[in-house]
C-alpha positions in Angstrom: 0.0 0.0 0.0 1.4 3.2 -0.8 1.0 6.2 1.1 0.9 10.4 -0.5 1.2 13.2 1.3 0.9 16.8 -0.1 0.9 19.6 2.6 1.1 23.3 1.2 2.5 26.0 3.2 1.1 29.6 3.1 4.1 31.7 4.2 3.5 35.5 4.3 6.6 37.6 5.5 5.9 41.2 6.2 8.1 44.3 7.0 8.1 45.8 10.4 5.2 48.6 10.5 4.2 47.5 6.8 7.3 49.8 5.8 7.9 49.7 1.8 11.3 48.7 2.5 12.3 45.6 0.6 13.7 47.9 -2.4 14.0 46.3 -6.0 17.8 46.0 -5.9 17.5 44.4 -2.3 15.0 42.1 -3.1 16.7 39.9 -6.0 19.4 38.9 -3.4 16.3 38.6 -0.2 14.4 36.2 -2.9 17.1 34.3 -4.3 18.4 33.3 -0.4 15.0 32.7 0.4 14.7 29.5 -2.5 17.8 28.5 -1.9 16.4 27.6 1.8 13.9 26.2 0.0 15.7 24.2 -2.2 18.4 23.5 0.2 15.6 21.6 2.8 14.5 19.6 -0.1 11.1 21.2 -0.7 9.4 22.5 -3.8 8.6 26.3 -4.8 5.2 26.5 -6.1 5.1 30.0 -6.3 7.4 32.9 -5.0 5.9 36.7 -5.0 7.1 39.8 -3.4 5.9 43.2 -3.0 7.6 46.3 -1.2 6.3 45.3 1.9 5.7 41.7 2.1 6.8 38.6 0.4 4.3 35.6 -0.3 5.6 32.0 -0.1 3.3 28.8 -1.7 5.6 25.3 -0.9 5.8 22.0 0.7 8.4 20.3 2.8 10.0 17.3 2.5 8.6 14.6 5.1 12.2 14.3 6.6 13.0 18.2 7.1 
């Protein structure tokens, strides 16, 4: 018998005081360290989305992490 598991994670990060403060130039480096968390734990990156003030996160993770 086999056995599936699929658990998506909502993760919603948001600045301190909803300050516009994750500039464009800062946020290619943010967002590429973020997946490579991701990626590094063995999970898989469903969708990645980012605004000035908060970044949205739509994943799983890997049974063993």
């Amino acid at each position: 018998m086999a056995s599936y598991r699929q658990i998506l994670y909502r993760i919603v990060f948001r600045t301190k005081n909803s300050q516009q403060s994750i500039s464009p130039g800062h946020a290619r480096v943010l967002y590429a360290y973020i997946m490579g968390i991701i990626k590094n734990k063995n999970c898989t990156l469903f969708r990645f989305h980012g605004m000035p003030d908060h970044i949205h996160i739509l994943s799983d993770c890997h049974p063993s992490k």
